[in-house]
FINUZA-35050 format. One record per residue: residue number from 1; x, y, z of N, C-alpha, C in turn; chain; residue in one letter. Coordinates in steps of 0.1 Angstrom, whole numbers. Example, Ala and Ser with C-alpha at 12.3 -4.5 7.8 and 13.67 -1.06 7.14 Angstrom:
# FINUZA-35050
+-----+-------+-------+-------+-------+-------+-------+-------+-------+-------+-----+------+
! seq !   n.X !   n.Y !   n.Z !  ca.X !  ca.Y !  ca.Z !   c.X !   c.Y !   c.Z ! mol ! type !
+-----+-------+-------+-------+-------+-------+-------+-------+-------+-------+-----+------+
!   1 !   132 !   -57 !    78 !   123 !   -45 !    78 !   132 !   -33 !    78 !   A !    a !
!   2 !   128 !   -22 !    71 !   137 !   -11 !    71 !   129 !     0 !    79 !   A !    s !
+-----+-------+-------+-------+-------+-------+-------+-------+-------+-------+-----+------+
# end
This chain:
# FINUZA-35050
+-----+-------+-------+-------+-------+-------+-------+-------+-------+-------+-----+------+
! seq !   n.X !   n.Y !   n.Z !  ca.X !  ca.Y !  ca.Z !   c.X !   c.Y !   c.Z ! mol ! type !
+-----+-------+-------+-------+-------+-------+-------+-------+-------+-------+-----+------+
!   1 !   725 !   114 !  -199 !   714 !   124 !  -197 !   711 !   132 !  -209 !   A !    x !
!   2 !   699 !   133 !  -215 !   696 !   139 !  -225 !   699 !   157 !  -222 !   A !    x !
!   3 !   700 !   163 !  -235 !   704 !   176 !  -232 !   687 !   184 !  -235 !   A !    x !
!   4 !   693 !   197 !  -231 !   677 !   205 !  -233 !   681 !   217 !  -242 !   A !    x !
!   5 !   689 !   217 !  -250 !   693 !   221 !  -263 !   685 !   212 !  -274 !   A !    x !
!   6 !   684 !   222 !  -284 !   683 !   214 !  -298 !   681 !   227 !  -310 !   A !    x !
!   7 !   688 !   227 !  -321 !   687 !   229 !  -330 !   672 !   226 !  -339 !   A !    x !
!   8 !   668 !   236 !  -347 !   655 !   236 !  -353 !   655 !   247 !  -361 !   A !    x !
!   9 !   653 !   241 !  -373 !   649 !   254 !  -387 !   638 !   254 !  -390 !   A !    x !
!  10 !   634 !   266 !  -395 !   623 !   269 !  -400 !   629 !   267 !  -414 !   A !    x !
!  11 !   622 !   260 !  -427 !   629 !   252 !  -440 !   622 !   265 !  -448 !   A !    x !
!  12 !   626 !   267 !  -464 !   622 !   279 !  -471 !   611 !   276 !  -476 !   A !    x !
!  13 !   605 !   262 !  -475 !   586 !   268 !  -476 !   582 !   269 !  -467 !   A !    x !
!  14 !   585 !   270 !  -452 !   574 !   275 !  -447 !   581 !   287 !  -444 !   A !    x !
!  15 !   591 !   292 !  -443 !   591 !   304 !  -440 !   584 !   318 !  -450 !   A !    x !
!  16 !   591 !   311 !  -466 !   587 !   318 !  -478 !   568 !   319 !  -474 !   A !    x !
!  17 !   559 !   307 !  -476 !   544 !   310 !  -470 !   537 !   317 !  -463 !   A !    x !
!  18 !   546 !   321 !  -451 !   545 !   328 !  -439 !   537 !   321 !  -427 !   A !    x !
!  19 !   545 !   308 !  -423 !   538 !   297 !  -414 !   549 !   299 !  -404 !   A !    x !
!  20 !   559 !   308 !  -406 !   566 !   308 !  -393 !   564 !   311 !  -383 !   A !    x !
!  21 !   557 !   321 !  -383 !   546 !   331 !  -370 !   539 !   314 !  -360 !   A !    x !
!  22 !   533 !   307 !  -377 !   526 !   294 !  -365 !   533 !   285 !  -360 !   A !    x !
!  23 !   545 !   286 !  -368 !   554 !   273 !  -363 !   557 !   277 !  -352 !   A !    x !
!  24 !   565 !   287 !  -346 !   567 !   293 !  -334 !   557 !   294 !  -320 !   A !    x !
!  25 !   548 !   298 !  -326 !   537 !   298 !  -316 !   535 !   281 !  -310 !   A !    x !
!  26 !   534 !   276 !  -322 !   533 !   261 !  -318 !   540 !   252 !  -313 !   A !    x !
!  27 !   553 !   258 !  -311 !   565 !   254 !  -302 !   565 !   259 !  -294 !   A !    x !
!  28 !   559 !   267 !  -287 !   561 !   277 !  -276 !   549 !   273 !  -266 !   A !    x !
!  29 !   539 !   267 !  -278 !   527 !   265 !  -268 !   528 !   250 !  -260 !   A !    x !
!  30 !   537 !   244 !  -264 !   544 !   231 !  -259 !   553 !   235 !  -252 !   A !    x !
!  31 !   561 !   243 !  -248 !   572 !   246 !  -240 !   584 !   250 !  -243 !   A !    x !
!  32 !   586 !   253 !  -255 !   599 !   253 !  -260 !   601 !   266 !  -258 !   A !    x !
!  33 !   613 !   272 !  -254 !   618 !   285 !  -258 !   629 !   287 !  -266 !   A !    x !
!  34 !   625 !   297 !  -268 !   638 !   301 !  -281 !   649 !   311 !  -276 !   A !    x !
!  35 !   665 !   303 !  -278 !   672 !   308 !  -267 !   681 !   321 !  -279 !   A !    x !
!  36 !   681 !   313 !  -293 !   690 !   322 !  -305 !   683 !   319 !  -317 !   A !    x !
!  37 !   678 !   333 !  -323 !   671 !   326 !  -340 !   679 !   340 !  -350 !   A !    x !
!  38 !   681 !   337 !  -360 !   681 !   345 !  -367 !   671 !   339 !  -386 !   A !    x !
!  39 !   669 !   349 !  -392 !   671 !   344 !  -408 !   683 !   348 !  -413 !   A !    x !
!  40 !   681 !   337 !  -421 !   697 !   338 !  -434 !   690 !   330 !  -443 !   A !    x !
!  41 !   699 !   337 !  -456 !   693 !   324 !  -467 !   710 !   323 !  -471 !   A !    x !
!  42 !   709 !   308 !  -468 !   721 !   301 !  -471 !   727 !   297 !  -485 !   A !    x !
!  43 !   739 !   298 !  -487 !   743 !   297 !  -500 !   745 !   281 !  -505 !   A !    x !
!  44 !   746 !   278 !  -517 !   746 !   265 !  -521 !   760 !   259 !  -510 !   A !    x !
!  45 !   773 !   264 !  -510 !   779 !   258 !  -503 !   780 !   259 !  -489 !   A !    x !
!  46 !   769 !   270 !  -483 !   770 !   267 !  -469 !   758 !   250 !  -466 !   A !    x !
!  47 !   745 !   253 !  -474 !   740 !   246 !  -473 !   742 !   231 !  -471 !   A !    x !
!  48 !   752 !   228 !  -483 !   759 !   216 !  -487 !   767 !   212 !  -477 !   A !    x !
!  49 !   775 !   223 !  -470 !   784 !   219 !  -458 !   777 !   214 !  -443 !   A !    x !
!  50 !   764 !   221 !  -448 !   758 !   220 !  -431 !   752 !   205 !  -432 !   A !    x !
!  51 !   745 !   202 !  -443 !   740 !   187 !  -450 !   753 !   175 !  -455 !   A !    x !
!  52 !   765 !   178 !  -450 !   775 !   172 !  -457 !   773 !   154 !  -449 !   A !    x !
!  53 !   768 !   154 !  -441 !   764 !   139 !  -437 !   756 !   129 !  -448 !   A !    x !
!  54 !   748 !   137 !  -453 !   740 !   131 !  -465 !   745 !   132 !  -477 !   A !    x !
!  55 !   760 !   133 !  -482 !   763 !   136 !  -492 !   763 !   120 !  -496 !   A !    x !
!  56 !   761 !   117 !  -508 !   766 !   107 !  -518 !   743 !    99 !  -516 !   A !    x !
!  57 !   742 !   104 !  -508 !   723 !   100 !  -502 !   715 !   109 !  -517 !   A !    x !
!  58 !   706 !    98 !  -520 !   702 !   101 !  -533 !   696 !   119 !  -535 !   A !    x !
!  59 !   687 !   118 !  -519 !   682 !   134 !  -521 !   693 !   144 !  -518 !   A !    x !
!  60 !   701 !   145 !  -513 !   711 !   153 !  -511 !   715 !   166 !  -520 !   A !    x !
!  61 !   713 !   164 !  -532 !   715 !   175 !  -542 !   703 !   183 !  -545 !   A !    x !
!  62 !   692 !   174 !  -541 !   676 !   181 !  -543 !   676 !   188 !  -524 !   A !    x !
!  63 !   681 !   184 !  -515 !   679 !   192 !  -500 !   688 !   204 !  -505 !   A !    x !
!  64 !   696 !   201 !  -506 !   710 !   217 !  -512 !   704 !   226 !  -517 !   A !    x !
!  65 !   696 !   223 !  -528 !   691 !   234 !  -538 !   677 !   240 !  -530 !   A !    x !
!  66 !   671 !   230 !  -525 !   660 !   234 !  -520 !   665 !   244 !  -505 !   A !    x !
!  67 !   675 !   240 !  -499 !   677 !   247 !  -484 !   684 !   260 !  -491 !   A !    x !
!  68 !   687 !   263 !  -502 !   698 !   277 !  -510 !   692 !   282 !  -516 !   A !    x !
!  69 !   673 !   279 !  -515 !   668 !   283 !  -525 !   659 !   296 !  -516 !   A !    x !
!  70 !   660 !   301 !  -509 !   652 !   308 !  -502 !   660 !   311 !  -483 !   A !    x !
!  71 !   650 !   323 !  -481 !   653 !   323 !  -464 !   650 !   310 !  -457 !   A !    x !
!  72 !   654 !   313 !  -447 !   653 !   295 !  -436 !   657 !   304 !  -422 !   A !    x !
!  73 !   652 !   300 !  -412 !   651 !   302 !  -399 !   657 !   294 !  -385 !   A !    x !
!  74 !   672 !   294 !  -386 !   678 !   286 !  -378 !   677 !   290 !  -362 !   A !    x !
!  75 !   670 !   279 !  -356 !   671 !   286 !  -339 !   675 !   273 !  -328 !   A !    x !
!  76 !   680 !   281 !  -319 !   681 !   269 !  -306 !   669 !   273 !  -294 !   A !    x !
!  77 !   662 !   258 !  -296 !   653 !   258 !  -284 !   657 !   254 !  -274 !   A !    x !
!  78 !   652 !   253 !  -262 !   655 !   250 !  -252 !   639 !   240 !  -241 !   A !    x !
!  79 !   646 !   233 !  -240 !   633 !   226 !  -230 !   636 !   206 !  -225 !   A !    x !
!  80 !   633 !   209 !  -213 !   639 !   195 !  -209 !   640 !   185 !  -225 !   A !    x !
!  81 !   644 !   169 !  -220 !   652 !   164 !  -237 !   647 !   172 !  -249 !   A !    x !
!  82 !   649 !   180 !  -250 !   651 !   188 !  -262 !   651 !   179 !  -274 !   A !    x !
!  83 !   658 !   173 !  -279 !   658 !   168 !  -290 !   644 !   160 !  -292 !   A !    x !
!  84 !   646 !   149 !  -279 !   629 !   139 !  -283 !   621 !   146 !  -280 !   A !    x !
!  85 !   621 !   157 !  -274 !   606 !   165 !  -274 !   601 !   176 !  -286 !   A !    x !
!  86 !   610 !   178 !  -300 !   612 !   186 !  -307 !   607 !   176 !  -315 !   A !    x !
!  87 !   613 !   166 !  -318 !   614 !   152 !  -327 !   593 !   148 !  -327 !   A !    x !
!  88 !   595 !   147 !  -316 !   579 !   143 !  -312 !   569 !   156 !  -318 !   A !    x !
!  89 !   574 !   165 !  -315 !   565 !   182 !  -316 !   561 !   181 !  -333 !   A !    x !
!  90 !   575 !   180 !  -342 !   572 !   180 !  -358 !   572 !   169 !  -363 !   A !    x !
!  91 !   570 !   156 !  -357 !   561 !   149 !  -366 !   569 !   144 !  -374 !   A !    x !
!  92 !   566 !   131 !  -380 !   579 !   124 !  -394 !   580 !   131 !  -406 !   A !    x !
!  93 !   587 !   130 !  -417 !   594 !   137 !  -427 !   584 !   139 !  -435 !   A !    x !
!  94 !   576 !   126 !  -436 !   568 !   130 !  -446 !   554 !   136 !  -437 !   A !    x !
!  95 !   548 !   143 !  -441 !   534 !   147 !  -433 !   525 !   135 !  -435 !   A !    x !
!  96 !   526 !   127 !  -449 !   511 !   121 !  -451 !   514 !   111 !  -438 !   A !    x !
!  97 !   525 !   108 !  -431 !   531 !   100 !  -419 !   526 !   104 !  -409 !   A !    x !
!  98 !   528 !   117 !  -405 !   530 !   125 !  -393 !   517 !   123 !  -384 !   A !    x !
!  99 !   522 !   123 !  -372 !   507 !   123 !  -363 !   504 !   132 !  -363 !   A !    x !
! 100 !   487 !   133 !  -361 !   482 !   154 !  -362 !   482 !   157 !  -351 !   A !    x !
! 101 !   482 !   172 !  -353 !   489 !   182 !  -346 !   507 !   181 !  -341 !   A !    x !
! 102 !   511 !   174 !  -349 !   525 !   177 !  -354 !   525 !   190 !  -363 !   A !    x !
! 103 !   542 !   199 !  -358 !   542 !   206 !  -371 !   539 !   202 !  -385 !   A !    x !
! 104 !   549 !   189 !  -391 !   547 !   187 !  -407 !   532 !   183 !  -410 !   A !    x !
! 105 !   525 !   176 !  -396 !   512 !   177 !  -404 !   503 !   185 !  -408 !   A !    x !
! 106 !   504 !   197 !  -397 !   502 !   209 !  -400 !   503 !   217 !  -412 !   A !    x !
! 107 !   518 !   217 !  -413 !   527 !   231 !  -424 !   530 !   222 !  -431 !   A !    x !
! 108 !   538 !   214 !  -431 !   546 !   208 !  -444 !   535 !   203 !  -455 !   A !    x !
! 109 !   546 !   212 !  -469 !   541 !   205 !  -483 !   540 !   192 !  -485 !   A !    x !
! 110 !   550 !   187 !  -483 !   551 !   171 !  -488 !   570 !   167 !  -481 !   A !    x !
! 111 !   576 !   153 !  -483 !   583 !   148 !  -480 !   594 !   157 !  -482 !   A !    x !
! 112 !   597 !   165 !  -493 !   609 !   171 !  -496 !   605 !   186 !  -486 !   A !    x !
! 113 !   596 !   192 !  -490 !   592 !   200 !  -485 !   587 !   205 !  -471 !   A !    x !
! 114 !   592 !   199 !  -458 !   584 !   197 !  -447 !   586 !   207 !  -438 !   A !    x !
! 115 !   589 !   217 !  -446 !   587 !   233 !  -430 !   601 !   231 !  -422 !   A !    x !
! 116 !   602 !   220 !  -414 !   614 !   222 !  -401 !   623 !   211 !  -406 !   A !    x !
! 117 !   635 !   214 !  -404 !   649 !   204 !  -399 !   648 !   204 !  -382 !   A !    x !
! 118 !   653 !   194 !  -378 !   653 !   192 !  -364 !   664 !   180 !  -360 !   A !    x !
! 119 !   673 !   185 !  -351 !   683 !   178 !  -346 !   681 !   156 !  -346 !   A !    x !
! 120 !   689 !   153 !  -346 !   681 !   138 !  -342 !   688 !   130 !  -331 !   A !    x !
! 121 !   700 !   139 !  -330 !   708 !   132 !  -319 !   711 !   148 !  -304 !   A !    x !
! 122 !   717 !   143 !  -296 !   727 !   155 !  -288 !   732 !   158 !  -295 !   A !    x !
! 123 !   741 !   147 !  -298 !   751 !   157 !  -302 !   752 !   161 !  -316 !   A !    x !
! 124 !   743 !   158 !  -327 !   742 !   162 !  -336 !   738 !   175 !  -331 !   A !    x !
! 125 !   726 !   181 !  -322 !   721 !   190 !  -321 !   730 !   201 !  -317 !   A !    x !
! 126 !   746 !   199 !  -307 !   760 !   206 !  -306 !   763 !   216 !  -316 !   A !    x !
! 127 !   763 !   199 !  -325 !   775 !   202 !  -340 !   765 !   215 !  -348 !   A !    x !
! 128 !   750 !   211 !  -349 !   743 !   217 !  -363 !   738 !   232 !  -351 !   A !    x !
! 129 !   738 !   235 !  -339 !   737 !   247 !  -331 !   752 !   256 !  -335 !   A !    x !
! 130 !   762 !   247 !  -335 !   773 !   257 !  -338 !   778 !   260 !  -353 !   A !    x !
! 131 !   769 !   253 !  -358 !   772 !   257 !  -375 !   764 !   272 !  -376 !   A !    x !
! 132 !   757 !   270 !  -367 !   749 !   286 !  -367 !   749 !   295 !  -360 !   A !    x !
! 133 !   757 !   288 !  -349 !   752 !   303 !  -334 !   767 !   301 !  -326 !   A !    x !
! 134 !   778 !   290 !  -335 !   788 !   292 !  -320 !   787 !   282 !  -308 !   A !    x !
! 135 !   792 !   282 !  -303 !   791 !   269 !  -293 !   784 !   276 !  -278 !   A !    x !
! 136 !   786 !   290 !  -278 !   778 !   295 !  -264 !   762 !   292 !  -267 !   A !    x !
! 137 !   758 !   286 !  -279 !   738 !   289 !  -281 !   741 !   279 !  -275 !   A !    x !
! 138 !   745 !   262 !  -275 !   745 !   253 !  -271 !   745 !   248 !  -255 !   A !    x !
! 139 !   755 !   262 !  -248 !   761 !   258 !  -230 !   747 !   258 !  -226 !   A !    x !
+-----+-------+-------+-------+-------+-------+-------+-------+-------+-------+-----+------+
# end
């Protein structure tokens, strides 16, 4: 059974732009609630740690610098499958991909640059909820 958890950041160009106000709204107007958000701007090695899946992945040292380089907006939504309905909401990595009225087609700069991180599994969405909030954002 799919969970209704999921992890989702707001990335440091769209927060830095000030598209977070839309990104929010635009999750909300699909159903999502937001159960825990805060900002932080993450240090090179938190960032590194939280991305440590992609380590030795050719972008990996360009996501680090870019996620350490600015505020970023970590929250847990909530809304039945959470993950594939989050997945669906922002759209593929790259925008020029993305179907419209997706977030990245929306907000995102470009492939490096795309506004949101978003869970891709459950239980990835567990692991990357408790890198930020603790395991109670996730119950």
């Amino acid at each position: 059974m799919a969970g209704n958890r999921t992890l989702a950041i707001i990335k440091p160009d769209a927060l830095g732009s000030g598209k977070a106000g839309k990104i929010i709204a635009h999750l909300e107007a699909q159903g999502f609630k937001i159960i825990c958000a805060r900002v932080i701007h993450m240090t090179m090695a938190e960032a590194g740690a939280f991305y440590e899946v992609h380590r030795g992945r050719p972008f990996y040292a360009e996501l680090v610098e870019f996620m350490s380089s600015g505020p970023c907006m970590p929250m847990v939504l909530q809304k039945d499958d959470a993950v594939a309905a989050y997945r669906t909401a922002i759209g593929a990595t790259d925008p020029a991909e993305a179907a419209q009225g997706t977030v990245r087609k929306l907000y995102a700069e470009s492939k490096g640059r795309n506004a949101v991180h978003g869970s891709d599994s459950d239980e990835n969405a567990r692991v990357e909820g408790t890198f930020f909030f603790g395991v109670a954002a996730l119950v």
